[in-house]
CHARMM-style PDB file with segment names, atoms N, HN, CA, C and O in Angstrom:
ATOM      1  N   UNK     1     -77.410 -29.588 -56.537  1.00  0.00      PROA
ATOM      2  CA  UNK     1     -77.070 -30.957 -56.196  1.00  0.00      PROA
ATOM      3  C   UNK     1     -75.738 -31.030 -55.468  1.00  0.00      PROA
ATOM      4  O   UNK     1     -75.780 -31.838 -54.540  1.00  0.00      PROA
ATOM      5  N   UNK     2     -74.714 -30.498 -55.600  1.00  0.00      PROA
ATOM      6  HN  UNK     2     -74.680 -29.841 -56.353  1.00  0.00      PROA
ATOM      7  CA  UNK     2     -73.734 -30.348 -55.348  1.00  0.00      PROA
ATOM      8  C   UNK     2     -73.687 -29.897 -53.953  1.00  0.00      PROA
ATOM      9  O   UNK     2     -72.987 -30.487 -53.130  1.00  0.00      PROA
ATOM     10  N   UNK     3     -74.296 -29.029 -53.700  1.00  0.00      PROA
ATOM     11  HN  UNK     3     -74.864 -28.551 -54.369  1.00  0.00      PROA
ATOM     12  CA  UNK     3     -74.312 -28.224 -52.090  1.00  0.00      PROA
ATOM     13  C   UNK     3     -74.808 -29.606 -51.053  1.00  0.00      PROA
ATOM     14  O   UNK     3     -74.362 -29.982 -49.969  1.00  0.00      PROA
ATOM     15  N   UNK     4     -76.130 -30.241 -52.087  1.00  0.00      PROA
ATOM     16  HN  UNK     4     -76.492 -29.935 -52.967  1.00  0.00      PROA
ATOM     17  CA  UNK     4     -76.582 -31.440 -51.207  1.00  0.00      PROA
ATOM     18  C   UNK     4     -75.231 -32.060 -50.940  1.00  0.00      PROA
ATOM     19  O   UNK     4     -74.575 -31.606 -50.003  1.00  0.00      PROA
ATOM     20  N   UNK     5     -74.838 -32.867 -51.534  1.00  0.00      PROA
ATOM     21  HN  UNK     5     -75.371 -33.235 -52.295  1.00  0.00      PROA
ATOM     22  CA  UNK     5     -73.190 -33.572 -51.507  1.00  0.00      PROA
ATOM     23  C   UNK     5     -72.587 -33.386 -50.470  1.00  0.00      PROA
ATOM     24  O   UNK     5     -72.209 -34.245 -49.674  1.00  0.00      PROA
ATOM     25  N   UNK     6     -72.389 -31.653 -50.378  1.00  0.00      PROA
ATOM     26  HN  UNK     6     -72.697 -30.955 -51.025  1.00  0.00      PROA
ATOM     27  CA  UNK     6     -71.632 -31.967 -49.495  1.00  0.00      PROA
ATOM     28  C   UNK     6     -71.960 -31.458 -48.278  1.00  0.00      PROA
ATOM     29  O   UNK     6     -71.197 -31.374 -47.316  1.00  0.00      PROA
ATOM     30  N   UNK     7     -73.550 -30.983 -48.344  1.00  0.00      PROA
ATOM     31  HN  UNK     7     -74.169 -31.051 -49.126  1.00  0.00      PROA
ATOM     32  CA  UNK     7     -74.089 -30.760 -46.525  1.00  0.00      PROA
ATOM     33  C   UNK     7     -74.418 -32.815 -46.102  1.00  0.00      PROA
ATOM     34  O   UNK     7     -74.520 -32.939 -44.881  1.00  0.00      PROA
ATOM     35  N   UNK     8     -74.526 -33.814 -46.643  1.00  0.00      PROA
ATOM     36  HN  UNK     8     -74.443 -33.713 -47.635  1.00  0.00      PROA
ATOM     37  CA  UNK     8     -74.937 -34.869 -46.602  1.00  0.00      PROA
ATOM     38  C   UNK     8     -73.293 -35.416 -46.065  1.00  0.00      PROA
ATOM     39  O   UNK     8     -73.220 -36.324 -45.237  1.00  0.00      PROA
ATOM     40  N   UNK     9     -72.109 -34.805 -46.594  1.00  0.00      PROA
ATOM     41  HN  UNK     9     -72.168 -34.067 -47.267  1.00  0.00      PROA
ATOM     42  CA  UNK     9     -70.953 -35.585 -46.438  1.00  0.00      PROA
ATOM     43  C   UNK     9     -70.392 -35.193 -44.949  1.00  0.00      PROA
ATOM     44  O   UNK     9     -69.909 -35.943 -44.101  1.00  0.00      PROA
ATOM     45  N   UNK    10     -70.637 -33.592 -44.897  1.00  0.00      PROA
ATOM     46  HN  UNK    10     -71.029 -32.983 -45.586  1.00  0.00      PROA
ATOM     47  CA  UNK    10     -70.532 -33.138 -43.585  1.00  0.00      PROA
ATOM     48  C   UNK    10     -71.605 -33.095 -42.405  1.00  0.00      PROA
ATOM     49  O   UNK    10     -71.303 -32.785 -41.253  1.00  0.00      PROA
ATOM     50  N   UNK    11     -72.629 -33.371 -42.735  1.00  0.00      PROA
ATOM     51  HN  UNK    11     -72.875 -33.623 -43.671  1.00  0.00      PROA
ATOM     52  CA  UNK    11     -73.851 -33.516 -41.385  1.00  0.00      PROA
ATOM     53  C   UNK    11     -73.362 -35.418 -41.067  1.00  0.00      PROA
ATOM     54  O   UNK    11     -73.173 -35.828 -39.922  1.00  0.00      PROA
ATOM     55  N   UNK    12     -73.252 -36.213 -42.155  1.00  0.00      PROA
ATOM     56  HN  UNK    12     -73.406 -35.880 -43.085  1.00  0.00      PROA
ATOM     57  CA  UNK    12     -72.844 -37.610 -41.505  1.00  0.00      PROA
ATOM     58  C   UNK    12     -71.973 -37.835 -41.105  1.00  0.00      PROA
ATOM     59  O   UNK    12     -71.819 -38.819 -40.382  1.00  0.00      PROA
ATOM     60  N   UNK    13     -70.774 -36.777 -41.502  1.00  0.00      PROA
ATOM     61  HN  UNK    13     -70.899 -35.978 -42.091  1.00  0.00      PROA
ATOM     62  CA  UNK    13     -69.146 -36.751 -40.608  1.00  0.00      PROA
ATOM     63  C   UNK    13     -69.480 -36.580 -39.735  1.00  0.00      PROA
ATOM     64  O   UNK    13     -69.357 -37.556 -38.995  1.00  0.00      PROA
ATOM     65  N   UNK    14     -70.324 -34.972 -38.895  1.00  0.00      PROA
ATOM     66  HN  UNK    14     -70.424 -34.179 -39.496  1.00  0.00      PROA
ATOM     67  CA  UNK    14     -70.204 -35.059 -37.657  1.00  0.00      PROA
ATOM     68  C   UNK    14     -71.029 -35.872 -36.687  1.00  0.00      PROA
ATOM     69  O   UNK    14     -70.694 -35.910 -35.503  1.00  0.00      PROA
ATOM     70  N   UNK    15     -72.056 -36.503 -37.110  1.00  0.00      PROA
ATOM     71  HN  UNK    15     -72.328 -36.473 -38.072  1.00  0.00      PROA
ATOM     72  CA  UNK    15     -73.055 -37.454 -36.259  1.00  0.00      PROA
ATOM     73  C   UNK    15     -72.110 -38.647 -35.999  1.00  0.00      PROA
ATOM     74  O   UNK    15     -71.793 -39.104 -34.901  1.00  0.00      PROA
ATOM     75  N   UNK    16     -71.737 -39.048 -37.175  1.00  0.00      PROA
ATOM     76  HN  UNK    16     -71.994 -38.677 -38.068  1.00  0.00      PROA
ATOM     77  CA  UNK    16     -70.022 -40.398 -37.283  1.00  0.00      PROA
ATOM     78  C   UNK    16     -68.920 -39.794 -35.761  1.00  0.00      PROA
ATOM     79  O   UNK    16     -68.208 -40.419 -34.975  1.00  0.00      PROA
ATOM     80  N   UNK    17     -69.162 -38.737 -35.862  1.00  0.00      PROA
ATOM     81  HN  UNK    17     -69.740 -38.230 -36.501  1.00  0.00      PROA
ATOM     82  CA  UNK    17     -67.636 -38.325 -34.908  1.00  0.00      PROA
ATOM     83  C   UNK    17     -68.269 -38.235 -33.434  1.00  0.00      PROA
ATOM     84  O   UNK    17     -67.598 -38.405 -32.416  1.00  0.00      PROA
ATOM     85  N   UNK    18     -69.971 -37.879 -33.446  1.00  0.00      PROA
ATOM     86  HN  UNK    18     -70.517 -37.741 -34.272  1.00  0.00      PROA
ATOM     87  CA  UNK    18     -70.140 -37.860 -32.148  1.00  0.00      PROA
ATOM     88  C   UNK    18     -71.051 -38.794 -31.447  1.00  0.00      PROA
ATOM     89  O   UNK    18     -71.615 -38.638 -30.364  1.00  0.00      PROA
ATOM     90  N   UNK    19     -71.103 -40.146 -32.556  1.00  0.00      PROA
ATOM     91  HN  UNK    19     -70.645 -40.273 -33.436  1.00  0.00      PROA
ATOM     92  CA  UNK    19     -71.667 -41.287 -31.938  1.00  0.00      PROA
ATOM     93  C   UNK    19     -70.387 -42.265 -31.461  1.00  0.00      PROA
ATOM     94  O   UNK    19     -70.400 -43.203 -30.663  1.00  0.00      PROA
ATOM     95  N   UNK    20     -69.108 -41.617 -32.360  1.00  0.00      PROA
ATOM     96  HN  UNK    20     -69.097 -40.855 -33.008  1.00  0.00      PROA
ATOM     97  CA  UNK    20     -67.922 -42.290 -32.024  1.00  0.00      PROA
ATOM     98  C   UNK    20     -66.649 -42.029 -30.617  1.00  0.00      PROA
ATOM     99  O   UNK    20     -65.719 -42.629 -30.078  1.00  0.00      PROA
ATOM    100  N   UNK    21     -67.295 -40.885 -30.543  1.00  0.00      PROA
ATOM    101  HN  UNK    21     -68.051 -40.397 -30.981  1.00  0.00      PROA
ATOM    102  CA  UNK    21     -66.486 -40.177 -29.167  1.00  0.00      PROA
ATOM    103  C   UNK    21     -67.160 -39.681 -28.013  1.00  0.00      PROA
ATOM    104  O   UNK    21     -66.821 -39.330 -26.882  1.00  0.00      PROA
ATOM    105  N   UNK    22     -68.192 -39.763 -28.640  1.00  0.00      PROA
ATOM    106  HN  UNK    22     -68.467 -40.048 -29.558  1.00  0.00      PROA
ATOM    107  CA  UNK    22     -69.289 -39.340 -26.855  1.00  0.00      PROA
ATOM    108  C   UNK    22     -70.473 -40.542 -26.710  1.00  0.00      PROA
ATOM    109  O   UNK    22     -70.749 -41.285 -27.652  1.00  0.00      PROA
ATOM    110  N   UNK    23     -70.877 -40.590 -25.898  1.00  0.00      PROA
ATOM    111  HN  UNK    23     -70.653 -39.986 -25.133  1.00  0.00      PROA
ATOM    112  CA  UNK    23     -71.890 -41.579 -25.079  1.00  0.00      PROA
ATOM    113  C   UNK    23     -73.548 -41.432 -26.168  1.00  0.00      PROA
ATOM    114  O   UNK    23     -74.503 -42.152 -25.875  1.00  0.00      PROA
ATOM    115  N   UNK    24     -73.624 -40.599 -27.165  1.00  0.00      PROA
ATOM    116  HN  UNK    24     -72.848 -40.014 -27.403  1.00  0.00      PROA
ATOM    117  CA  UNK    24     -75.036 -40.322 -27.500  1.00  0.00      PROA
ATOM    118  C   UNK    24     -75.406 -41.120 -28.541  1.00  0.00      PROA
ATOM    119  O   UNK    24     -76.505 -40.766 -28.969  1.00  0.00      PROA
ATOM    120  N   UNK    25     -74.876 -42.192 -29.215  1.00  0.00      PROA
ATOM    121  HN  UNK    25     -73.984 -42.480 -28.867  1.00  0.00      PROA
ATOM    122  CA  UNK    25     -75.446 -43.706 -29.763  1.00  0.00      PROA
ATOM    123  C   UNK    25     -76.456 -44.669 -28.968  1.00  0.00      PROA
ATOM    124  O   UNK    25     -77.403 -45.329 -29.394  1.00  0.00      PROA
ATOM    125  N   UNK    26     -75.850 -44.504 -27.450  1.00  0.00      PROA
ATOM    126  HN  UNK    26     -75.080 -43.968 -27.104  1.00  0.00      PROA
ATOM    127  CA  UNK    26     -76.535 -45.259 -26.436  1.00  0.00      PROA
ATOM    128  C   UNK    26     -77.465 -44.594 -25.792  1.00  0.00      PROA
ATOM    129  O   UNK    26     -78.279 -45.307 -25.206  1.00  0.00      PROA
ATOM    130  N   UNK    27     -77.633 -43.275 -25.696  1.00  0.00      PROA
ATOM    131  HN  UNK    27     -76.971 -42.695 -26.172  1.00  0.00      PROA
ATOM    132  CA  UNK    27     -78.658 -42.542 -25.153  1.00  0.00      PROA
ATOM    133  C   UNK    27     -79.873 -42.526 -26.293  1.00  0.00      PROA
ATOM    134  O   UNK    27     -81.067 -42.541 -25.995  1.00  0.00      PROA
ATOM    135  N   UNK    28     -79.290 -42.487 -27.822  1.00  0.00      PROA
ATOM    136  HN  UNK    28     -78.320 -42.474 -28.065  1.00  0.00      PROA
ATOM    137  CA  UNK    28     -80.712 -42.245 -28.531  1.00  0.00      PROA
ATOM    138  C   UNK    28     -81.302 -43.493 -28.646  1.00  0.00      PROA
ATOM    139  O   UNK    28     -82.495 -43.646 -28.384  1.00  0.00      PROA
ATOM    140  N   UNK    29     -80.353 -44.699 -29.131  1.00  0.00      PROA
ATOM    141  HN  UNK    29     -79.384 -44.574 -29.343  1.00  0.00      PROA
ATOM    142  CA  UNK    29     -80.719 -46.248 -29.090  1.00  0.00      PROA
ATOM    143  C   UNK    29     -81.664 -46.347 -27.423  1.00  0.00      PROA
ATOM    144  O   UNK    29     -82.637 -47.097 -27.491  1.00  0.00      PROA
ATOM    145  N   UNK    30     -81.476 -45.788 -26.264  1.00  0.00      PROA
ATOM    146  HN  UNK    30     -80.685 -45.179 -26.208  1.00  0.00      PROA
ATOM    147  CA  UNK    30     -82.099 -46.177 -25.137  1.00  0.00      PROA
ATOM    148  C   UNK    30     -83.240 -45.518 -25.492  1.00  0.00      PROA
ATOM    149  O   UNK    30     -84.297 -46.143 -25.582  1.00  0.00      PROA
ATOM    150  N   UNK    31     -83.178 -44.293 -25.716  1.00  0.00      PROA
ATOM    151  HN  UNK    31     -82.319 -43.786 -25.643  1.00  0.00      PROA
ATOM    152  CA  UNK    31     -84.868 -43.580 -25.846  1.00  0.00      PROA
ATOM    153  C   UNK    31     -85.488 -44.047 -26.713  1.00  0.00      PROA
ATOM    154  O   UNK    31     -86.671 -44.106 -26.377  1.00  0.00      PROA
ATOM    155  N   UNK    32     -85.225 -44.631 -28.214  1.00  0.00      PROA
ATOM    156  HN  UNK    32     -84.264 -44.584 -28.487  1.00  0.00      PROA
ATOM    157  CA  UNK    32     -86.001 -45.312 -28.863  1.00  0.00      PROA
ATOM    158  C   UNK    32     -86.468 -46.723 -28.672  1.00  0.00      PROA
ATOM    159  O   UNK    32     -87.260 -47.321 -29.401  1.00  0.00      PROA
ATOM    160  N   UNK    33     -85.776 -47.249 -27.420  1.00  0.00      PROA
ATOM    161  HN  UNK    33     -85.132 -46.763 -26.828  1.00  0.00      PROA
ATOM    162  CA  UNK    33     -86.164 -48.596 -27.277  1.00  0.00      PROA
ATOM    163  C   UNK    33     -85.838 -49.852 -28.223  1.00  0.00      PROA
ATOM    164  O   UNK    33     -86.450 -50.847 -28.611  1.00  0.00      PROA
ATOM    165  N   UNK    34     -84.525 -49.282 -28.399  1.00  0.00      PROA
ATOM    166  HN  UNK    34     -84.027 -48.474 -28.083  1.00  0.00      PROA
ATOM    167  CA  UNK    34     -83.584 -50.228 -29.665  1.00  0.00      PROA
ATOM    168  C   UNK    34     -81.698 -50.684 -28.509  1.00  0.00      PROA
ATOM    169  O   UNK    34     -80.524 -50.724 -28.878  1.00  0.00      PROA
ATOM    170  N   UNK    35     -82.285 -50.894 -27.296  1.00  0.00      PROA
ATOM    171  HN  UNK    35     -83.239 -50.861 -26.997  1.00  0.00      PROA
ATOM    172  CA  UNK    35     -80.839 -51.340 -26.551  1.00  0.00      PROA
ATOM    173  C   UNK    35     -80.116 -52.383 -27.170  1.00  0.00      PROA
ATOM    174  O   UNK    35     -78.891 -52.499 -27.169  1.00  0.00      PROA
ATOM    175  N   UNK    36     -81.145 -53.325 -27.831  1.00  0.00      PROA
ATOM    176  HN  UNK    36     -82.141 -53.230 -27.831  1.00  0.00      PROA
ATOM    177  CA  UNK    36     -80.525 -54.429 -28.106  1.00  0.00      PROA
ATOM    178  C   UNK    36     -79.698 -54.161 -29.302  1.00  0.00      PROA
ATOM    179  O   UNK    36     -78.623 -54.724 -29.510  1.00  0.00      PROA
ATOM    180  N   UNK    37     -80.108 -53.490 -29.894  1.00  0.00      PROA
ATOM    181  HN  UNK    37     -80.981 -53.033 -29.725  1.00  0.00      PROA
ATOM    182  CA  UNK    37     -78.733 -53.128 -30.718  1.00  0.00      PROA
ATOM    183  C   UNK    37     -77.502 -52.511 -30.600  1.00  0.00      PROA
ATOM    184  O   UNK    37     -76.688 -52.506 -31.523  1.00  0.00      PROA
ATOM    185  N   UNK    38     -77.346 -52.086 -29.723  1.00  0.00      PROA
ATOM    186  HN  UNK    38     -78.007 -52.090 -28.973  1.00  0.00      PROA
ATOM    187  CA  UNK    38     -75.639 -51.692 -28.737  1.00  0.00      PROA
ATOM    188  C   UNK    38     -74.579 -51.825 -29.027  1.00  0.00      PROA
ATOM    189  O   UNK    38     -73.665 -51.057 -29.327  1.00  0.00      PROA
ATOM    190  N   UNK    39     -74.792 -53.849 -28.849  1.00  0.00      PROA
ATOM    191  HN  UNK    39     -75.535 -54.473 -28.605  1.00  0.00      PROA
ATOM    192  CA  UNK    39     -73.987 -54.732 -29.055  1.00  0.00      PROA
ATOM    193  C   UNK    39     -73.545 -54.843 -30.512  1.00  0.00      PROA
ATOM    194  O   UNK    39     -72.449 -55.295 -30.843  1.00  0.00      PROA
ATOM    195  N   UNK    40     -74.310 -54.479 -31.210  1.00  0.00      PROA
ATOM    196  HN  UNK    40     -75.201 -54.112 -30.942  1.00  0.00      PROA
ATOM    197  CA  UNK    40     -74.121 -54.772 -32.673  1.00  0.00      PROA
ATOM    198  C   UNK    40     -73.364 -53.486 -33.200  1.00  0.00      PROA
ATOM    199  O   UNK    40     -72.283 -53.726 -33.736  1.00  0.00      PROA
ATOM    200  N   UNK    41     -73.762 -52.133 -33.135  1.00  0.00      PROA
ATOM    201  HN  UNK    41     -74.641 -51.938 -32.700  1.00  0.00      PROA
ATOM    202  CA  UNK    41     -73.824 -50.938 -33.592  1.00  0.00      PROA
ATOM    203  C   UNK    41     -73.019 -50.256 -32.864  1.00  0.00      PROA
ATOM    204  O   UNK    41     -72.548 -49.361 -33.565  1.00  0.00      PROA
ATOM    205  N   UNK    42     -72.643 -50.221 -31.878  1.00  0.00      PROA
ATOM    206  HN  UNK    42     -73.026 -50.948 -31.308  1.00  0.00      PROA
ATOM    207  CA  UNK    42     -71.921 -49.405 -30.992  1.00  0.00      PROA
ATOM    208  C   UNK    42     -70.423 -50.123 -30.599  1.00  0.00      PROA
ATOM    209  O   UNK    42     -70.080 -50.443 -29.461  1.00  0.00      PROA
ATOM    210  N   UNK    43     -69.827 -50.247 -31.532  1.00  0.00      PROA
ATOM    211  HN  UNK    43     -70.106 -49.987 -32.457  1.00  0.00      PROA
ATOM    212  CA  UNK    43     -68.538 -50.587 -31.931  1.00  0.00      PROA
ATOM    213  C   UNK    43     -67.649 -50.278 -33.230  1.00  0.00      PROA
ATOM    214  O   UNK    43     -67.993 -50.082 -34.396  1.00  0.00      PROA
ATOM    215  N   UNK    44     -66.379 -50.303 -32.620  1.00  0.00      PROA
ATOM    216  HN  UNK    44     -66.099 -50.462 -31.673  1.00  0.00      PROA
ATOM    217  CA  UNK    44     -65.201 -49.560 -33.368  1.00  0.00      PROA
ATOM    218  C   UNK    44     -65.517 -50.024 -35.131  1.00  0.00      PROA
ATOM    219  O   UNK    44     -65.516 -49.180 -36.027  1.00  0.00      PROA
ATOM    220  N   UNK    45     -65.774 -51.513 -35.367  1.00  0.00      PROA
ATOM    221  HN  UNK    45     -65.776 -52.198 -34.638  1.00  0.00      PROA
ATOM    222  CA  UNK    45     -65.909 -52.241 -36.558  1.00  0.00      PROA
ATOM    223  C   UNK    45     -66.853 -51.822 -37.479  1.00  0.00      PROA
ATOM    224  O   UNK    45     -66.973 -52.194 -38.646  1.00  0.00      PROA
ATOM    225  N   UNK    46     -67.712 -50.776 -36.676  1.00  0.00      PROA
ATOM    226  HN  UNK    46     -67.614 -50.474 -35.728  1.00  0.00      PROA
ATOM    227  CA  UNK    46     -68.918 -50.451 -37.270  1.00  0.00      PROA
ATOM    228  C   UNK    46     -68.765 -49.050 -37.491  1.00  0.00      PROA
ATOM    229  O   UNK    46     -68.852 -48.535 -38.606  1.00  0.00      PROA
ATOM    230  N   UNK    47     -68.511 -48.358 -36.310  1.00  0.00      PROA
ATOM    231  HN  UNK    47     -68.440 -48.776 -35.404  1.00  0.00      PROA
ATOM    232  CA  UNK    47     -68.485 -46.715 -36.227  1.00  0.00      PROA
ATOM    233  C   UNK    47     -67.356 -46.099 -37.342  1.00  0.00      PROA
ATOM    234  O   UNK    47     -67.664 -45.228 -38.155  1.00  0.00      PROA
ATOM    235  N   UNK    48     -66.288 -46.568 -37.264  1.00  0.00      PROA
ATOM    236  HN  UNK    48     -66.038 -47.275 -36.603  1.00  0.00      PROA
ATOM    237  CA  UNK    48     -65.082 -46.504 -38.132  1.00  0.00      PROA
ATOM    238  C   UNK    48     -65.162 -46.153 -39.196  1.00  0.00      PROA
ATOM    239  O   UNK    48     -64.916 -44.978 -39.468  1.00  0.00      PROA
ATOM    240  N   UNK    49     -65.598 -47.211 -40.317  1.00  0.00      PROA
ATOM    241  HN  UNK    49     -65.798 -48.165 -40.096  1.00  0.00      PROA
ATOM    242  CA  UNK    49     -65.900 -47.423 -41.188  1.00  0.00      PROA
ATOM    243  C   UNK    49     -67.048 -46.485 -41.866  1.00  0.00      PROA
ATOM    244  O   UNK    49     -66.788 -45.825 -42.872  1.00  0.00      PROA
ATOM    245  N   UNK    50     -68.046 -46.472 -41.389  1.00  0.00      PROA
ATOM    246  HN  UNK    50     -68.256 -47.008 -40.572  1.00  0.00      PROA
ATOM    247  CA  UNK    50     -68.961 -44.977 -41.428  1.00  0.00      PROA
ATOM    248  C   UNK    50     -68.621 -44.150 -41.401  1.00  0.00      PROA
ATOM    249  O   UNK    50     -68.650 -43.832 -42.590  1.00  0.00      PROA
ATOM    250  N   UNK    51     -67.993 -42.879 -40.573  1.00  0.00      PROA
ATOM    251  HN  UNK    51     -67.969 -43.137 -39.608  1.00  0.00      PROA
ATOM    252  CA  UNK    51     -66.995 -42.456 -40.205  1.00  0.00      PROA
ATOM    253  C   UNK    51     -65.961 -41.829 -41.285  1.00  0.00      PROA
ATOM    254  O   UNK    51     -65.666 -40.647 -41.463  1.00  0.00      PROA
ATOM    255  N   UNK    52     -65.536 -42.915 -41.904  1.00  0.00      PROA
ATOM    256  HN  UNK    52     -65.776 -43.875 -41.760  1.00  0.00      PROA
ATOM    257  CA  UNK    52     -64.331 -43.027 -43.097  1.00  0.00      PROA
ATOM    258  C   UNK    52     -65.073 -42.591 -44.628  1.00  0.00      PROA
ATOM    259  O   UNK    52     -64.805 -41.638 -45.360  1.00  0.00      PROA
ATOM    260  N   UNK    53     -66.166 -43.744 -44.803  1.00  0.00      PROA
ATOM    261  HN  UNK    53     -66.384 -44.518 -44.209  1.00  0.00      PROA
ATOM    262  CA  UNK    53     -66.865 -43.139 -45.671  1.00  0.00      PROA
ATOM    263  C   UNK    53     -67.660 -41.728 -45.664  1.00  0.00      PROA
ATOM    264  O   UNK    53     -67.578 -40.965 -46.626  1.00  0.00      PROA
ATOM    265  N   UNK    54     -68.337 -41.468 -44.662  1.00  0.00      PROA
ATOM    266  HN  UNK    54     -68.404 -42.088 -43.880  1.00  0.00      PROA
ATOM    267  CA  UNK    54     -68.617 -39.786 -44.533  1.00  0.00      PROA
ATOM    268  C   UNK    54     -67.362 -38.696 -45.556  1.00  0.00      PROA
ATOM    269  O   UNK    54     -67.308 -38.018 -46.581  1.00  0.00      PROA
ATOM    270  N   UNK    55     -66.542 -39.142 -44.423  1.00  0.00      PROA
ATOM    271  HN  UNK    55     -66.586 -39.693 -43.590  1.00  0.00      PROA
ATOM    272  CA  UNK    55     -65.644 -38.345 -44.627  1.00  0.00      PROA
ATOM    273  C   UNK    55     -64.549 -38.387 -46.487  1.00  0.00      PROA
ATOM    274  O   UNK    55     -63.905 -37.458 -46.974  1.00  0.00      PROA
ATOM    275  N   UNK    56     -64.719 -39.585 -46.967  1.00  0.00      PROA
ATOM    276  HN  UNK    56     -65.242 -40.340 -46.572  1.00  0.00      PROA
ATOM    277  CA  UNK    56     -64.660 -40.144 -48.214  1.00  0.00      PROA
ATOM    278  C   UNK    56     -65.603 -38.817 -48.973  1.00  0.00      PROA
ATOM    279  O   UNK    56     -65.279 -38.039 -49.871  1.00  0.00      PROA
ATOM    280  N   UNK    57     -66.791 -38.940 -48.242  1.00  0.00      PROA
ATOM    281  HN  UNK    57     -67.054 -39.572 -47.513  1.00  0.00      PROA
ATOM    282  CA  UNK    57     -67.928 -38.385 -49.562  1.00  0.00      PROA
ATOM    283  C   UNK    57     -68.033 -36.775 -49.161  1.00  0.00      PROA
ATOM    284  O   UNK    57     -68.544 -35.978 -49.948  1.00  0.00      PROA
ATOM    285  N   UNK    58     -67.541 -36.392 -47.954  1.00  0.00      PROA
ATOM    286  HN  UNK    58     -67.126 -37.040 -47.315  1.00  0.00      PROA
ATOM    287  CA  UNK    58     -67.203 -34.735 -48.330  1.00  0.00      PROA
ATOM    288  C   UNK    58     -66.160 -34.756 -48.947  1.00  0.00      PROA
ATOM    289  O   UNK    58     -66.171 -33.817 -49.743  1.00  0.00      PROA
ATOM    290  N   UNK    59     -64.813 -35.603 -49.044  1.00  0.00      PROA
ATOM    291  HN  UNK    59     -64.804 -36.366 -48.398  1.00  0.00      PROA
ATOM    292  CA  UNK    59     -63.613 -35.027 -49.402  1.00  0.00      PROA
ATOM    293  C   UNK    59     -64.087 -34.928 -50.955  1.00  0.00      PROA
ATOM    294  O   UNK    59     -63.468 -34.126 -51.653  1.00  0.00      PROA
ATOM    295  N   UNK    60     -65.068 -35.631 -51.513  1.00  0.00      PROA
ATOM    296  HN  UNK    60     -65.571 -36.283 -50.946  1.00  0.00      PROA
ATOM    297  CA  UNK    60     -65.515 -35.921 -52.816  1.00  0.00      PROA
ATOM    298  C   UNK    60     -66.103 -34.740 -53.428  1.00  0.00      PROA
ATOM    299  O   UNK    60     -65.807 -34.235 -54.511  1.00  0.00      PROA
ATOM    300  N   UNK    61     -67.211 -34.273 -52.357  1.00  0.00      PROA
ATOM    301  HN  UNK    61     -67.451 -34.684 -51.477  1.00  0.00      PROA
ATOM    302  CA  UNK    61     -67.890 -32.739 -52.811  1.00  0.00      PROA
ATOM    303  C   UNK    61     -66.955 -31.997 -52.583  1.00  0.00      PROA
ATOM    304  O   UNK    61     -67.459 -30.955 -53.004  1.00  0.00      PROA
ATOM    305  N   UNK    62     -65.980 -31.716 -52.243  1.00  0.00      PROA
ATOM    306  HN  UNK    62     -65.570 -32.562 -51.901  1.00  0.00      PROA
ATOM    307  CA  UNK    62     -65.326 -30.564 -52.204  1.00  0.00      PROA
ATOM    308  C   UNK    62     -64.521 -30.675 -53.356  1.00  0.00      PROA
ATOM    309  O   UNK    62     -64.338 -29.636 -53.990  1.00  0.00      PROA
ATOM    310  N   UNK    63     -63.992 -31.735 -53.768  1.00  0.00      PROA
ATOM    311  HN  UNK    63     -64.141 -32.580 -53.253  1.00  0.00      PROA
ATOM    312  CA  UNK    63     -63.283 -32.402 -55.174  1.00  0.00      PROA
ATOM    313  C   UNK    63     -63.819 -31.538 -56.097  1.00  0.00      PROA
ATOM    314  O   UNK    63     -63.252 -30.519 -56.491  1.00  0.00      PROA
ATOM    315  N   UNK    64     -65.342 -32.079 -56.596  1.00  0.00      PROA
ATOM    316  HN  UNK    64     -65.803 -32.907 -56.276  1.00  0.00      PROA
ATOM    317  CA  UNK    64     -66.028 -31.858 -57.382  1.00  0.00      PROA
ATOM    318  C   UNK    64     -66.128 -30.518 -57.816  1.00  0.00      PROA
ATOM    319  O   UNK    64     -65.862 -30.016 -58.908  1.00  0.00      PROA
ATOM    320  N   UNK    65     -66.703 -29.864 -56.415  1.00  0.00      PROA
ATOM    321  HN  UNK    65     -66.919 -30.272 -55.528  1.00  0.00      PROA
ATOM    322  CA  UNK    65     -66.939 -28.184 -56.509  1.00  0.00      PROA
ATOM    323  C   UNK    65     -66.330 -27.568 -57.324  1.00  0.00      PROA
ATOM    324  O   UNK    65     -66.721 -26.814 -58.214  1.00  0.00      PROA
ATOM    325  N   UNK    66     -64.310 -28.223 -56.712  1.00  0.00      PROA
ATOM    326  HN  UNK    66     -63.993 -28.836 -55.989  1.00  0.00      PROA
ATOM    327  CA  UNK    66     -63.335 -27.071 -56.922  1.00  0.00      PROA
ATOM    328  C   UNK    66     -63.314 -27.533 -58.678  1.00  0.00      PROA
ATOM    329  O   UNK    66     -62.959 -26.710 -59.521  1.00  0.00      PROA
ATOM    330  N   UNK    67     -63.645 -28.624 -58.968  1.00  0.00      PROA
ATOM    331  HN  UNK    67     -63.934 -29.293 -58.283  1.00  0.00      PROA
ATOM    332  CA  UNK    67     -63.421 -28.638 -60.837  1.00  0.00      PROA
ATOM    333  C   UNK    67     -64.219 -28.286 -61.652  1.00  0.00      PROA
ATOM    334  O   UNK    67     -64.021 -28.122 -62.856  1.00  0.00      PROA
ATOM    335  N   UNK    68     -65.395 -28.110 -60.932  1.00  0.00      PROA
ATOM    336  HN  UNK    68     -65.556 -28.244 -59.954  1.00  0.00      PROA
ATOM    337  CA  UNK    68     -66.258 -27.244 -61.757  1.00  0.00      PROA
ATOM    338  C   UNK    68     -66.315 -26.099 -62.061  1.00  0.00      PROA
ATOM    339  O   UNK    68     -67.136 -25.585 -62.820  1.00  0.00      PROA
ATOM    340  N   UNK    69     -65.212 -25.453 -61.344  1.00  0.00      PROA
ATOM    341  HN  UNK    69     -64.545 -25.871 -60.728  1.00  0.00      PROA
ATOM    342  CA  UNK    69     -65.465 -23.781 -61.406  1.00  0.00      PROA
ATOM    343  C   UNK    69     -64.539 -23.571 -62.588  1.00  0.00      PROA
ATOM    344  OT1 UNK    69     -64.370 -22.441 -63.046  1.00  0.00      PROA
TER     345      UNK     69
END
């Protein structure tokens, strides 16, 4: 369970970091035929915050790990 934790904290950090710094939010939203959500989803208020929490929930599995041993 634990390994889940924290491949889940680090696979959503980096999708968080590269929908937040490169163009590929708007390329997958275009291929799925979801543009209209752009406007909603593809902003700082939104990306951020995701982002923060990711990164919240690896700093958490790695917490955890190290007190269990």
């Amino acid at each position: 369970m634990k390994n889940k934790l924290l491949a889940l904290g680090v696979g959503g950090t980096i999708l968080a970091i590269l929908c937040c710094f490169t163009p590929l939010l708007p390329v997958v939203l275009t291929a799925l035929g979801l543009t209209g959500l752009l406007g909603v989803v593809y902003s700082d208020a939104v990306l951020l915050p995701i982002l923060a929490g990711f990164l919240i929930l690896t700093g958490y599995a790695i917490w955890r790990q190290k007190t269990q041993k």
